[in-house]
C-alpha positions in Angstrom: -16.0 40.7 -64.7 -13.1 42.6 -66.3 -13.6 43.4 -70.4 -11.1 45.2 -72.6 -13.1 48.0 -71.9 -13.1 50.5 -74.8 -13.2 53.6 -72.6 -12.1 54.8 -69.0 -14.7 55.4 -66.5 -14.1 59.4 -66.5 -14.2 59.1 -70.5 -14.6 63.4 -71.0 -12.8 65.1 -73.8 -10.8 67.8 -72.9 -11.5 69.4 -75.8 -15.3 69.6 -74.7 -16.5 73.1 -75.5 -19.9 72.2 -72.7 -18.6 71.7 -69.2 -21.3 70.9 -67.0 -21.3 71.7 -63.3 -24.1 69.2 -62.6 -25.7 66.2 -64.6 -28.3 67.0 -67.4 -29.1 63.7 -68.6 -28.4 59.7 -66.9 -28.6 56.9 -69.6 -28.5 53.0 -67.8 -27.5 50.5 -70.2 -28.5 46.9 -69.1 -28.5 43.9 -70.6 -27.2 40.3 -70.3 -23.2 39.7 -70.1 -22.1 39.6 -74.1 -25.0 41.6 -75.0 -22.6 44.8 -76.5 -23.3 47.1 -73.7 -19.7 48.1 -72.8 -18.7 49.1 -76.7 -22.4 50.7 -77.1 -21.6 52.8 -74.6 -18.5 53.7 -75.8 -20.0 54.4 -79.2 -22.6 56.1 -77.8 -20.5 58.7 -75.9 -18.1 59.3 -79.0 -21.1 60.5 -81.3 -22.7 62.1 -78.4 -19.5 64.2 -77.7 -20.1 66.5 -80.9 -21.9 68.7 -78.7 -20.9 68.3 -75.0 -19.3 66.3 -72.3 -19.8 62.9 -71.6 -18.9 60.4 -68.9 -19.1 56.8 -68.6 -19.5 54.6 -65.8 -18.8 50.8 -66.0 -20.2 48.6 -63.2 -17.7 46.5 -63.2 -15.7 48.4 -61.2 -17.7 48.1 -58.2 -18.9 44.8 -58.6 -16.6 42.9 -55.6 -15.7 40.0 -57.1 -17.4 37.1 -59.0 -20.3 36.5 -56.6 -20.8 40.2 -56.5 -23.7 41.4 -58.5 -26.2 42.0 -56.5 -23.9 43.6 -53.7 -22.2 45.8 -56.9 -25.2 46.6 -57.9 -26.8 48.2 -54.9 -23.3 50.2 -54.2 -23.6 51.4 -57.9 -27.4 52.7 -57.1 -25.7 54.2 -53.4 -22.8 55.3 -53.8 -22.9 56.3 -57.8 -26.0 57.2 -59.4 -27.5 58.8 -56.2 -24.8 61.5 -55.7 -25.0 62.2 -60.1 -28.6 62.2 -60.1 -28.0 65.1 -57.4 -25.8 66.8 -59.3 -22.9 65.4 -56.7 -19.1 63.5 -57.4 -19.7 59.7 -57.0 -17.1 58.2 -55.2 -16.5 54.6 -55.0 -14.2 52.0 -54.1 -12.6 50.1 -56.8 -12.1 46.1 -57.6 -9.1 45.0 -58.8 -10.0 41.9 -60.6 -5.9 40.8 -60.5 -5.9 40.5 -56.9 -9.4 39.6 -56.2 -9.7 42.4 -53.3 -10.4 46.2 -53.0 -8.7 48.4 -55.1 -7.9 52.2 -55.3 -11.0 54.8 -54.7 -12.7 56.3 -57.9 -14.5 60.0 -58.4 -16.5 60.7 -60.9 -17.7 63.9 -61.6 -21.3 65.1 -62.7 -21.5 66.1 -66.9 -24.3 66.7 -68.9 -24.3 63.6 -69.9 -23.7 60.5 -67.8 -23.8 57.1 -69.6 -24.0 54.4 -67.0 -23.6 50.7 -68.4 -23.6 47.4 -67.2 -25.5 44.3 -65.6 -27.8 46.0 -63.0 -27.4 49.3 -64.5 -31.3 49.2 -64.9 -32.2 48.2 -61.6 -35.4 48.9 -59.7 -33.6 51.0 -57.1 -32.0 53.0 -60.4 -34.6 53.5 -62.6 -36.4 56.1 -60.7 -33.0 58.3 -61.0 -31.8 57.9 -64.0 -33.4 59.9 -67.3 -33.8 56.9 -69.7 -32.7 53.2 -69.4 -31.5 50.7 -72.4 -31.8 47.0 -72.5 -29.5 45.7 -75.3 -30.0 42.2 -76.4 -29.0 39.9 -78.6 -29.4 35.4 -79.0 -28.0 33.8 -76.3 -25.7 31.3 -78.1 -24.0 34.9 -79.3 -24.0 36.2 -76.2 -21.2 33.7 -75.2 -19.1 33.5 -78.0 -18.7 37.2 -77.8 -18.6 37.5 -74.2 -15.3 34.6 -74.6 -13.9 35.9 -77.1 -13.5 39.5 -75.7 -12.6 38.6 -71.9 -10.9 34.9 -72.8 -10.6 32.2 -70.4 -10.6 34.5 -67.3 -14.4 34.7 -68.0 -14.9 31.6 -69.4 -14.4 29.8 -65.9 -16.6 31.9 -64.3 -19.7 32.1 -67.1 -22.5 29.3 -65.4 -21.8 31.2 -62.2 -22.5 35.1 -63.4 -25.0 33.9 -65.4 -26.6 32.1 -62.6 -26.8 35.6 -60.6 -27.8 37.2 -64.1 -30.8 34.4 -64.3 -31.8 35.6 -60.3 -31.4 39.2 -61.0 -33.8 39.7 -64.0 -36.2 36.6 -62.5 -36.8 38.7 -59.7 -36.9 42.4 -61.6 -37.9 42.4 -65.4 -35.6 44.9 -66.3 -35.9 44.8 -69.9 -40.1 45.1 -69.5 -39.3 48.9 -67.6 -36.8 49.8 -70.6 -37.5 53.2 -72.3 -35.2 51.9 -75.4 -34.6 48.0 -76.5 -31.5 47.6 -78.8 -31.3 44.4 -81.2 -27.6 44.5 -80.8 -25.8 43.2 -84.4 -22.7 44.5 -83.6 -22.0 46.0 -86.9 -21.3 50.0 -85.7 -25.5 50.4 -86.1 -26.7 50.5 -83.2 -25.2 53.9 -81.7 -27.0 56.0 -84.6 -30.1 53.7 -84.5 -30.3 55.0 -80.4 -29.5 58.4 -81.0 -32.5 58.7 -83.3 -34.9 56.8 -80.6 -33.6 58.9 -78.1 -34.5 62.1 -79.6 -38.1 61.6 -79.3 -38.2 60.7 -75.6 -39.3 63.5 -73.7 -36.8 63.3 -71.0 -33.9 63.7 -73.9 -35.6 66.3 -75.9 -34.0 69.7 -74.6 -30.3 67.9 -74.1 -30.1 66.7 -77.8 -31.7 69.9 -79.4 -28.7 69.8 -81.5 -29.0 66.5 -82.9 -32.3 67.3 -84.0 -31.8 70.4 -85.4 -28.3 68.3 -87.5 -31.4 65.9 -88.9 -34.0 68.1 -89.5 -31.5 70.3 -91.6 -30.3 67.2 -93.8 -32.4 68.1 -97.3 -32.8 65.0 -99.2 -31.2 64.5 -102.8 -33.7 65.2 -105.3 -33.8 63.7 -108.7 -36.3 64.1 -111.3 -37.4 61.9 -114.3 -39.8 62.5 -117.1 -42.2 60.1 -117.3 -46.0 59.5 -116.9 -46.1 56.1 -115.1 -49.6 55.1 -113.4 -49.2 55.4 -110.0 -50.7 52.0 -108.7 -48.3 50.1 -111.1 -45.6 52.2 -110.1 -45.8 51.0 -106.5 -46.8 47.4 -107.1 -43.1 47.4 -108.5 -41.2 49.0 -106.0 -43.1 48.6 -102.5 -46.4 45.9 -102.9 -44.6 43.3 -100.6 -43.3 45.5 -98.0 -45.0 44.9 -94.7 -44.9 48.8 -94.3 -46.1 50.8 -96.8 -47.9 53.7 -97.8 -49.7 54.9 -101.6 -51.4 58.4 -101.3 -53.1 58.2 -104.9 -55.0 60.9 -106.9 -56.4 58.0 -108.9 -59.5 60.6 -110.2 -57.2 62.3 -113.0 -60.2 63.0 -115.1 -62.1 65.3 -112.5 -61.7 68.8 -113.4 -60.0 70.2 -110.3 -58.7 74.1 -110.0 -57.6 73.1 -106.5 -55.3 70.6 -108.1 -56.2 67.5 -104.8 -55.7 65.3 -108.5 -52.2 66.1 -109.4 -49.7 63.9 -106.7 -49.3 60.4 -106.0 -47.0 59.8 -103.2 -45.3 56.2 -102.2 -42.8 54.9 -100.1 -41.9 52.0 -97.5 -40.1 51.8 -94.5 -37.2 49.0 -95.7 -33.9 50.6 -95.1 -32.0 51.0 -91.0 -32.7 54.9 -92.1 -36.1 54.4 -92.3 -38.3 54.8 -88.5 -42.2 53.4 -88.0 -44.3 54.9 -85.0 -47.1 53.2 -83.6 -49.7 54.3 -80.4 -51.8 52.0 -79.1 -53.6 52.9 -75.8 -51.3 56.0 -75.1 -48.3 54.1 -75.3 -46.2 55.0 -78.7 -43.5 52.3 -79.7 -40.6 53.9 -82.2 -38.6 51.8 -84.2 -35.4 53.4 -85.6 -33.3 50.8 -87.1 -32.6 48.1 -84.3 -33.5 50.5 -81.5 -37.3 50.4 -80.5 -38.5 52.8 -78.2 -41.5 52.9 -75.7 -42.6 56.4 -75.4 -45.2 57.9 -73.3 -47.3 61.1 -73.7 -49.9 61.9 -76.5 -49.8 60.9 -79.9 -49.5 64.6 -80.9 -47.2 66.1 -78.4 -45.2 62.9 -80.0 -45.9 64.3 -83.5 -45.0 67.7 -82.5 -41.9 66.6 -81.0 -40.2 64.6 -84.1 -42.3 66.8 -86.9 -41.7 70.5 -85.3 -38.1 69.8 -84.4 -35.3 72.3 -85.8 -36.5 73.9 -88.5 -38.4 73.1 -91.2 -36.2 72.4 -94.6 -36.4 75.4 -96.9 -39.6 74.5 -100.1 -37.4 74.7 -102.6 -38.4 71.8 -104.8 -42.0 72.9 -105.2 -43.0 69.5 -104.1 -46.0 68.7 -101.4 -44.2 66.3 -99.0 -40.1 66.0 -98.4 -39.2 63.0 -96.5 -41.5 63.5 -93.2 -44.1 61.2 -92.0 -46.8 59.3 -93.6 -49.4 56.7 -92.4 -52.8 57.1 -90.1 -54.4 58.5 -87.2 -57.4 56.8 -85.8 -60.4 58.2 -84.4 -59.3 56.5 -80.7 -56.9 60.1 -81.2 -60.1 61.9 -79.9 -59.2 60.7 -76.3 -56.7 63.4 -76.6 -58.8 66.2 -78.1 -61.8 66.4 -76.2 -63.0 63.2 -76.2 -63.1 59.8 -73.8 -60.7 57.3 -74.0 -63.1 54.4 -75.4 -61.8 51.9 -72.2 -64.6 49.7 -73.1 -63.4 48.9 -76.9 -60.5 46.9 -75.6 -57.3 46.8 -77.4 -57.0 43.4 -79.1 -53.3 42.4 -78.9 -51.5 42.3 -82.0 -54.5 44.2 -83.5 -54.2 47.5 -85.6 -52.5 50.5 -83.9 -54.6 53.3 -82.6 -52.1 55.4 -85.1 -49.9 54.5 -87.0 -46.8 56.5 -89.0 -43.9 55.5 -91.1 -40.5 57.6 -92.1 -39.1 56.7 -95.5 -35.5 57.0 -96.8 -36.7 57.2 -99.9 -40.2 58.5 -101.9 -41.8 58.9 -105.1 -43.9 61.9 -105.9 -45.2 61.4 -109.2 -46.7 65.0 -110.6 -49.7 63.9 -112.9 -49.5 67.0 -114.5 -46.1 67.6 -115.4 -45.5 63.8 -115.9 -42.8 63.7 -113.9 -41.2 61.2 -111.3 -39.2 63.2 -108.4 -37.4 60.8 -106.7 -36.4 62.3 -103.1 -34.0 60.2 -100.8 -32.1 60.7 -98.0 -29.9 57.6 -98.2 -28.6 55.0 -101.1 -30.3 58.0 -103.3 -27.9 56.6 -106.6 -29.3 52.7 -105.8 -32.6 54.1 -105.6 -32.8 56.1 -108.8 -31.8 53.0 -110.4 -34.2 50.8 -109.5 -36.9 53.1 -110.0 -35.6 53.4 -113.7 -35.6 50.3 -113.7 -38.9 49.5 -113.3 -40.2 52.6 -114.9 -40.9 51.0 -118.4 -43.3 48.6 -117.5 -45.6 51.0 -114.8 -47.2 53.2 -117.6 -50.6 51.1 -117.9 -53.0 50.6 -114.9 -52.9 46.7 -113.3 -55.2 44.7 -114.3 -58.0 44.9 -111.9 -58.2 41.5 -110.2 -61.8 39.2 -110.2 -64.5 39.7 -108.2 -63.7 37.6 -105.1 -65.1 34.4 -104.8 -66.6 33.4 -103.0 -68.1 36.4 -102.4 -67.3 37.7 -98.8 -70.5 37.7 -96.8 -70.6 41.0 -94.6 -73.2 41.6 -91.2 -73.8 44.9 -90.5 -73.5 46.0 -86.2 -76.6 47.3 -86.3 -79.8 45.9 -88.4 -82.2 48.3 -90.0 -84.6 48.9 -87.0 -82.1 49.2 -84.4 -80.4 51.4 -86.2 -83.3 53.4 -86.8 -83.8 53.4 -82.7 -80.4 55.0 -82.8 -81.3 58.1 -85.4 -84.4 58.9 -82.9 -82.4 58.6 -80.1 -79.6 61.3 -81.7 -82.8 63.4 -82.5 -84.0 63.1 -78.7 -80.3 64.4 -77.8 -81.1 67.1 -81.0 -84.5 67.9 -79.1 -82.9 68.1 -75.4 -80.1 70.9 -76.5 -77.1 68.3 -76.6 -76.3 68.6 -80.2 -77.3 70.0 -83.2 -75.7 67.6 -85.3 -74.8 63.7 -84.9 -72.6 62.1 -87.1 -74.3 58.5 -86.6 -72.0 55.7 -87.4 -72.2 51.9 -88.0 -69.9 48.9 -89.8 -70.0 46.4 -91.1 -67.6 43.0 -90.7 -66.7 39.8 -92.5 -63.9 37.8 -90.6 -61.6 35.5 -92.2 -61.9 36.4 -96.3 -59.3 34.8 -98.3 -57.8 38.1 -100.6 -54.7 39.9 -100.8 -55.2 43.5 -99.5 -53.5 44.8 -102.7 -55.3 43.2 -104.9 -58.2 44.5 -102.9 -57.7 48.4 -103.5 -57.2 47.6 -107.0 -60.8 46.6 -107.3 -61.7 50.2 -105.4 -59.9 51.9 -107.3 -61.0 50.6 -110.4 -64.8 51.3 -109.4 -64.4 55.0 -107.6 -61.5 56.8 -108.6 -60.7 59.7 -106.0 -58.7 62.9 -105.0 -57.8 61.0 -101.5 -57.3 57.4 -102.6 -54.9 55.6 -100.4 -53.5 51.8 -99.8 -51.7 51.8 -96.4 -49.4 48.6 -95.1 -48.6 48.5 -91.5 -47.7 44.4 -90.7 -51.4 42.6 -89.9 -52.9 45.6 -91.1 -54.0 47.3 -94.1 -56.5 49.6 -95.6 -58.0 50.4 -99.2 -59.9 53.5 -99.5 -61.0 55.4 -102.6 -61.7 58.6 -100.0 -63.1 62.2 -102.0 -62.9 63.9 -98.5 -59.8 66.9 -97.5 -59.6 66.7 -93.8 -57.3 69.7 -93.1 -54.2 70.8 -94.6 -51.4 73.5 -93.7 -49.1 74.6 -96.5 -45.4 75.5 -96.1 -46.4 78.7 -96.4 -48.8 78.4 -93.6 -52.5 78.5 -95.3 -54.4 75.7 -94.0 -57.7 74.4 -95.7 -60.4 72.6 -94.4 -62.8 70.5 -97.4 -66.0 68.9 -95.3 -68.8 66.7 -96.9 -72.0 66.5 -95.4 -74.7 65.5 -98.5 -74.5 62.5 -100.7 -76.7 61.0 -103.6 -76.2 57.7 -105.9 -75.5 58.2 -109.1 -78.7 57.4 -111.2 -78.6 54.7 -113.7 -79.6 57.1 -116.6 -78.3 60.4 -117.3 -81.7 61.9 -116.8 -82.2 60.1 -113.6 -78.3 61.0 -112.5 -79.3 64.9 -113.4 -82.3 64.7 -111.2 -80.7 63.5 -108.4 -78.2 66.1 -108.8 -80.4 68.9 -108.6 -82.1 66.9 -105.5 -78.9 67.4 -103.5 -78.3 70.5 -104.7 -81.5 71.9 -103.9 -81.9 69.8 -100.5 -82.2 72.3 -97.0 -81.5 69.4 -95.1 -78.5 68.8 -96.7 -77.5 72.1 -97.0 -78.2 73.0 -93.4 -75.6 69.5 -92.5 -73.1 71.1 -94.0 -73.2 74.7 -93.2 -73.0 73.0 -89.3 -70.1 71.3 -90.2 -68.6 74.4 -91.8 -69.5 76.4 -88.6 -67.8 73.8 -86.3 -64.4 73.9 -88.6 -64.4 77.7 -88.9 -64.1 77.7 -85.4 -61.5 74.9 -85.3 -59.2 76.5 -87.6 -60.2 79.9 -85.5 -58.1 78.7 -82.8 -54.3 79.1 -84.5 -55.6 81.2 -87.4 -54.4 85.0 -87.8 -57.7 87.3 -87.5 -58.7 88.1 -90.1 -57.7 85.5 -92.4 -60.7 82.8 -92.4 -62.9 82.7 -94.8 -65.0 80.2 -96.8 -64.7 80.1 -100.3 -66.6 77.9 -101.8 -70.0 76.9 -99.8 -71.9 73.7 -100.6 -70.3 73.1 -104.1 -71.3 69.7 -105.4 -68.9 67.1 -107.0 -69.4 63.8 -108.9 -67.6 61.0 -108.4 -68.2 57.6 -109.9 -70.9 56.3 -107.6 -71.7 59.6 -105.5 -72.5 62.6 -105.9 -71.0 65.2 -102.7 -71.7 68.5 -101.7 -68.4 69.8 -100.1 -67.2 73.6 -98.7 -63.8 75.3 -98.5 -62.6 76.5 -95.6 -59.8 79.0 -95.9 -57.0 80.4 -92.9 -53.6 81.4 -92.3 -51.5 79.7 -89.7 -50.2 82.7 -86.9 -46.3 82.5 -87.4 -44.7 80.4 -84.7 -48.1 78.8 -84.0 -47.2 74.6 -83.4 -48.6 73.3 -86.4 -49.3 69.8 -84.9 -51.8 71.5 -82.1 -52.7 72.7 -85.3 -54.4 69.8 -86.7 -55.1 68.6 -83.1 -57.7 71.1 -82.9 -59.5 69.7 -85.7 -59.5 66.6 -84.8 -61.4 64.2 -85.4 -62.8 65.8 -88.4 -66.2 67.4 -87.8 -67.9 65.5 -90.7 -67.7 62.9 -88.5 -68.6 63.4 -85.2 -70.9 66.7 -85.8 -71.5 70.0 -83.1 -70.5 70.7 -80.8 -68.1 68.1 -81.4 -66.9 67.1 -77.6 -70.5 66.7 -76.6 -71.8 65.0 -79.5 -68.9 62.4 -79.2 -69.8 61.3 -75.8 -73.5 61.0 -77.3 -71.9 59.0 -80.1 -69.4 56.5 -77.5 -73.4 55.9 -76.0 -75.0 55.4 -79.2 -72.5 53.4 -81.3 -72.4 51.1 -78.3 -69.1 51.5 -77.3 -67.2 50.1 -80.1 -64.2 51.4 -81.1 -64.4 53.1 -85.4 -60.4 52.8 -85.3 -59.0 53.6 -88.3 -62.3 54.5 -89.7 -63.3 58.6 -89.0 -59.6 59.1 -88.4 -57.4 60.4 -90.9 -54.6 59.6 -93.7 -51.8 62.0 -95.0 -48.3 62.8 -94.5 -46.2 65.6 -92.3 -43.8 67.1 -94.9 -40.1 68.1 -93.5 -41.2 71.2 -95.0 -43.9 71.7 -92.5 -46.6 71.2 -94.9 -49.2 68.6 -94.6 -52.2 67.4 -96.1 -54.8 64.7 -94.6 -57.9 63.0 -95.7 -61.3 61.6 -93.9 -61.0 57.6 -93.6 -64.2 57.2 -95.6 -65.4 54.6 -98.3 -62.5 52.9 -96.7 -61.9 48.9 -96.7 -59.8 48.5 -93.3 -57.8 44.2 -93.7 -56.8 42.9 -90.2 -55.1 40.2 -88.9 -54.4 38.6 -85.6 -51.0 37.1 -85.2 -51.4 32.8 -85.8 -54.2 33.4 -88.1 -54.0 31.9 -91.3 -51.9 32.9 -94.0 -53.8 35.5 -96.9 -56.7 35.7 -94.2 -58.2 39.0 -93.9 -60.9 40.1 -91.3 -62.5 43.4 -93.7 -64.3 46.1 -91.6 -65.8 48.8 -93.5 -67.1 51.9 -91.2 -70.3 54.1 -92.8 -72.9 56.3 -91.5 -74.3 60.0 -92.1 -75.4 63.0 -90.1 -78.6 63.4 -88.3 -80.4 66.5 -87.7 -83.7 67.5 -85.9 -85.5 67.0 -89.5 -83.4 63.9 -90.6 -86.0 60.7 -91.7 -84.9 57.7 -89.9 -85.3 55.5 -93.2 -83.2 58.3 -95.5 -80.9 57.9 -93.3 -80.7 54.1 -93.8 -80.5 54.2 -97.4 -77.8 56.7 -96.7 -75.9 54.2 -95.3 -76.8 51.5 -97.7 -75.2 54.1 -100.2 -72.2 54.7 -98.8 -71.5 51.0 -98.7 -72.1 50.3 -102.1 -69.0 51.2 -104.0 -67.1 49.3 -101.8 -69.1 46.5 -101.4 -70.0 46.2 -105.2 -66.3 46.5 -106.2 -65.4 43.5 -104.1 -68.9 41.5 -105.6 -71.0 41.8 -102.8 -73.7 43.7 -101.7 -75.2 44.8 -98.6 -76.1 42.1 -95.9 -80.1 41.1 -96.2 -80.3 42.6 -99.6 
């Protein structure tokens, strides 16, 4: 089928300062006649020329004829791509579509990169040879008309026949299941940058577009500041409360005294521009959207994260600020299946269900400084649109929302384990205790309520208003969210390198007098049991920070400090070291996680006795974590605790919620069975209280 193609086959600037000897990297572009491949191929090469040579091939010069896909498409597997994936010339005879018979003989040479495009270009025979394959698609009925209107009547009398062998081809190979990249075609000039971003993070394109990344890493956002002193939650109810994906990282505790200022930023953005990219992992696999290019990427979720956070250089810290446009959104406890732990096969991934981790990369953010009052608006695209629509709404997002009702009716939770069995469970982590298996098990239950009627913002208002915290946090990725009003610093690593570790291991209501709160504050503070939970935990994370830390530099500062919050009192540690230069600062963080707080030591062996004792079932987004990767290199993470996690399956019904909320606590040698009950029955009360409910069976 003969387009007006928009570039030869042996499309390689002279100008080229890379000439390769031998290929470095084969893109196949498939897809459905009219699908765009031909010009997004041609696109493609012209932005990847910046940096080196680049040929394209175009099947349809070795199809023979009308009736000749399949028979083009095994020559173009033969007598093409074999010889370039070998570092070879491909030679090939010609069609000449004029005369209907064989035309003059072709050559083309190997480059660094080869972009191959057309109907079969993704073939079963190919796709073991070539580096990464796209399917581009877009509606049928636009297909045709722009299939008709580029090749004209020549085509048109020949459409139900191609598309017949396009119909047999794909029935009998699924082509666009095995793509590495899928392309919502729009034809508007998008879609080249929207691949070249998805292509970056695939492994097999990392070392060949080293320059590309390092271009975008080096691109520092526009900064703009504003005085004002807006509250955070109201801020981002105007700009961002309807965006399927969303992210608030609130210090909603601005009263609590705090020399290590965790209270002074609130962070917000969405992903709602093309610029903007959302990551999600689920069962190994990672899907990357960037624009309308979606990728399917395979590896680990942090040799991913090291890949797309690590790349280039970091941007210079020049604004002072914690985070410059990076990465924000979750990583679930599932993660441990690539640090040490099993990979839970029998808490089966629900379709359509929450992501095992989930990230998003804005175009635009908020950092509101508390303490300055001060909005910084940072964007990397549109940054004059968005300045004035955050002035815009500025005014009216000084006071607090409202904090919505109780719901009614009240949502009626069950817990996975009842009081006796999960006393069963402390003595069996006490027999593992006795046997030399552990010396610490971070026991952990939930509990569920499926199908509540609520909005999920609306929800972390009411946590909010009840427990104000350093680590508060409404996340928004489609059919799921989470509310959490979380005290807990999982690990952070400064710019400058210093990473710090806060555990909790220790908790107490708040008493309903003062003289009753007082006492038991002094009970925790004067608790060995407690004391000894937490000096194991600190233990465990000295060690984990050990690993990438220069000698010398850990230390603990502050050991079994206690803070207040509105329902709880904590006893928390510091734990202090500086990241070795050059050390990867995502194997960083790996090697703390899952946070020790919640799995307990030695942390691969006691989570093997936890996948036993908690039954198999999976904590998700509960024990993981919550933060941001800053382009500056910095990051800063919190514990998923005293978290309200809002799914929904696909088809259910509109503004229902299934709510999960994780709890537990740490059992030692000397723990009581029935403290460690009313442990948990504390831990659930300040999110079960601000939604108006209480514990089941009480």
């Amino acid at each position: 089928m003969p387009p007006s193609r928009e570039c030869s086959t042996t499309c390689a600037p002279t100008s080229c300062p890379n000439v390769a000897t031998s290929p470095v990297l084969l893109l196949g572009i498939d897809g459905r006649s009219g699908a765009g491949k031909s010009t997004l191929a041609a696109e493609l090469a012209t932005v990847l020329r910046r940096h080196r040579e680049v040929s394209v091939f175009h099947l349809e010069d070795i199809y023979p004829g009308w009736d000749g896909l399949a028979a083009g498409t095994a020559a173009y597997v033969e007598q093409v791509l074999t010889p370039l994936a070998q570092g070879r010339a491909a030679g090939w005879d010609t069609w000449d579509w004029g005369s209907s018979a064989t035309g003059t003989r072709a050559a083309l040479d190997p480059a660094p990169v080869i972009i191959i495009e057309g109907v079969g270009a993704g073939c079963a025979a190919a796709r073991p040879l070539l580096d990464a394959l796209l399917w581009v698609q877009v509606p049928d009925d636009t297909r045709k008309t722009r299939a008709l209107e580029r090749d004209g009547e020549v085509f048109a009398a020949h459409w139900d026949a191609w598309a017949a062998q396009e119909d047999a081809y794909l029935a009998a190979d699924s082509v666009q299941d095995h793509a590495d990249v899928t392309v919502e075609n729009r034809a508007d000039g998008s879609a080249p940058g929207h691949v070249l971003r998805v292509l970056r993070a695939l492994p097999a394109c990392h070392r060949v577009l080293a320059p590309e990344r390092a271009e975008s890493a080096a691109l520092e956002p526009v900064h703009l500041a504003m005085d004002a002193a807006p509250d955070a939650a109201a801020l981002f109810a105007a700009l961002y409360s309807g965006d399927e994906h969303a992210v608030l990282l609130e210090s909603s505790n601005l009263g609590f005294i705090d020399p290590r200022q965790r209270n002074r930023y609130s962070i917000m953005a969405a992903a709602n521009t093309d610029e903007c990219a959302i990551y999600e992992q689920r069962g190994g696999i990672g899907i990357l959207t960037e624009g309308t290019a979606t990728a399917r990427l395979t590896g680990g979720f942090f040799d991913w994260l090291s890949r797309v956070w690590e790349a280039g250089s970091f941007q210079p810290d020049q604004t002072g600020l914690p985070f410059l446009p990076g990465w924000l959104g979750y990583l679930g406890y599932e993660l441990k299946r690539e640090t040490g732990g099993s990979d839970n096969v029998a808490a089966a991934r629900v379709p359509g269900g929450p992501a095992d981790a989930a990230l998003l990369r804005p175009s635009q953010v908020v950092v509101v400084d508390h303490h300055t009052s001060t909005v910084h608006l940072l964007a990397t695209s549109d940054a004059a649109g968005f300045h004035a629509r955050v002035g815009k709404v500025l005014p009216g997002a000084v006071k607090s929302p409202a904090v919505p009702a109780a719901l009614q009716p009240a949502p009626g939770f069950t817990v996975r384990d009842e009081r006796d069995g999960y006393l069963d469970k402390v003595r069996a982590a006490q027999e593992q205790i006795r046997q030399g298996n552990s010396y610490e098990v971070c026991l952990t239950t939930a509990l569920a309520a499926p199908g509540v009627p609520c909005d999920p913002w609306e929800n972390y208002l009411r946590l909010r208003a009840a427990n104000p915290a350093p680590f508060a946090h409404y996340l928004r990725f489609g059919n799921m969210a989470a509310a959490s009003t979380s005290p807990e610093r999982f690990m952070s690593i400064g710019a400058n390198g210093w990473m710090r570790a806060e555990p909790i291991k220790g908790t107490r209501p708040r008493g309903q007098t003062p003289e009753a709160d007082r006492q038991l504050h002094r009970d925790l503070v004067s608790s060995p049991k407690d004391r000894a939970e937490n000096i194991m935990i600190v233990d465990l994370l000295r060690n984990d920070l050990s690993h990438f830390a220069v000698p010398g530099t850990l230390s603990v500062p502050r050991l079994c400090a206690i803070e207040s919050y509105a329902t709880v009192h904590q006893m928390v540690s510091t734990i202090d070291a500086k990241l070795r230069p050059g050390a990867p600062r995502a194997e960083a963080i790996a090697a703390a996680f899952p946070a020790g707080s919640m799995t307990g030591a030695p942390k691969v062996s006691t989570m093997a006795i936890l996948d036993s004792l908690e039954d198999g079932a999976a904590r998700g987004l509960y024990s993981g974590a919550v933060g941001y990767f800053s382009a500056s290199g910095s990051a800063d993470l919190s514990v998923v605790i005293r978290t309200l996690v809002m799914s929904r399956l696909p088809g259910a019904e509109a503004g229902s919620w299934d709510l999960s909320l994780g709890v537990g606590g740490a059992i030692t040698a000397d723990s009581s069975p029935e403290e460690e009950w009313d442990e948990v029955r504390t831990k659930a009360f300040g999110v079960l209280s601000a939604l108006g409910t209480t514990f089941p069976g009480s």
